[in-house]
N, C-alpha and C positions, 0 to 999 in steps of 0.2 A: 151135622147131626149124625150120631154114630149106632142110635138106638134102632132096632130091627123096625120096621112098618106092621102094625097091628094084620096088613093083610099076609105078610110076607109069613107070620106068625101064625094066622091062621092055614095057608097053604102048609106050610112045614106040620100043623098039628093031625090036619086032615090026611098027608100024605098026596095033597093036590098036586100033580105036576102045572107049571105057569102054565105052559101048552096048551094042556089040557083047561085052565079056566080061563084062560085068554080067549079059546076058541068058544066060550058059555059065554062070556060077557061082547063076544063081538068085536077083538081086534087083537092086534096083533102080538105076539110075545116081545117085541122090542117097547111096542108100548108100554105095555105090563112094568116091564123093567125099569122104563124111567118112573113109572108112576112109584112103585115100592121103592127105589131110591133116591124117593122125592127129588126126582128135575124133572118133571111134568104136570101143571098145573092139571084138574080134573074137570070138567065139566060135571055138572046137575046130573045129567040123565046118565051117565058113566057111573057117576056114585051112585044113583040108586040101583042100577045092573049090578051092582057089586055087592052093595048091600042085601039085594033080596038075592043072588046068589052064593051070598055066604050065611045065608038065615037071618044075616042080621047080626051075626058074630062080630062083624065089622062093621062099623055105624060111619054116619056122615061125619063125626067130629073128629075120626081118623087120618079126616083129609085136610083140616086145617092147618093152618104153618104158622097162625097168630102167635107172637112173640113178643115178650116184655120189652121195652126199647132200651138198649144198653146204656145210652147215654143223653141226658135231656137238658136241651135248649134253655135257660133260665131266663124268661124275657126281662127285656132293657129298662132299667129305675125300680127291681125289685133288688132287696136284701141290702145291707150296710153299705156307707158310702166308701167301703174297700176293695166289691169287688167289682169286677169289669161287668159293664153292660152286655150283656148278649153272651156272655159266657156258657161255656158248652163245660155240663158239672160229669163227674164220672163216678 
């Protein structure tokens, strides 16, 4: 994913240094860092330090990673008697 993080977006608009809201929401700049590029799963109580620290600029749905599934399972005895059972469609 190459797209900036909604908070990283709001830091940069605000002029926030990480430091400085890493040390508002209660840990560390390392963490900070993996959260905005997304390799750190967030805990509940984390997103909402974030959220009522950014006013709300940044919502809980920023932290989602839900993704369409690339490629799907066609289960076994559906579709013409041509294609393979269990076939993986693209």
């Amino acid at each position: 994913m190459t797209d900036l993080h909604p908070l990283q977006s709001y830091l940069d608009r605000t002029g926030q240094k990480r430091a400085d809201f890493a040390e508002a929401i209660g840990i560390g700049v390392p963490s900070l860092s993996r959260i905005i590029n997304r390799k750190q799963n967030v805990k509940l109580d984390l997103i909402e330090r974030i959220v009522v620290a950014t006013g709300f600029a940044v919502s809980a749905d920023d932290f989602l990673t839900v993704s369409p599934p690339q490629r799907i399972l066609k289960p076994a005895g559906q579709g013409s008697g041509s294609e393979t059972s269990g076939a993986i469609l693209s």
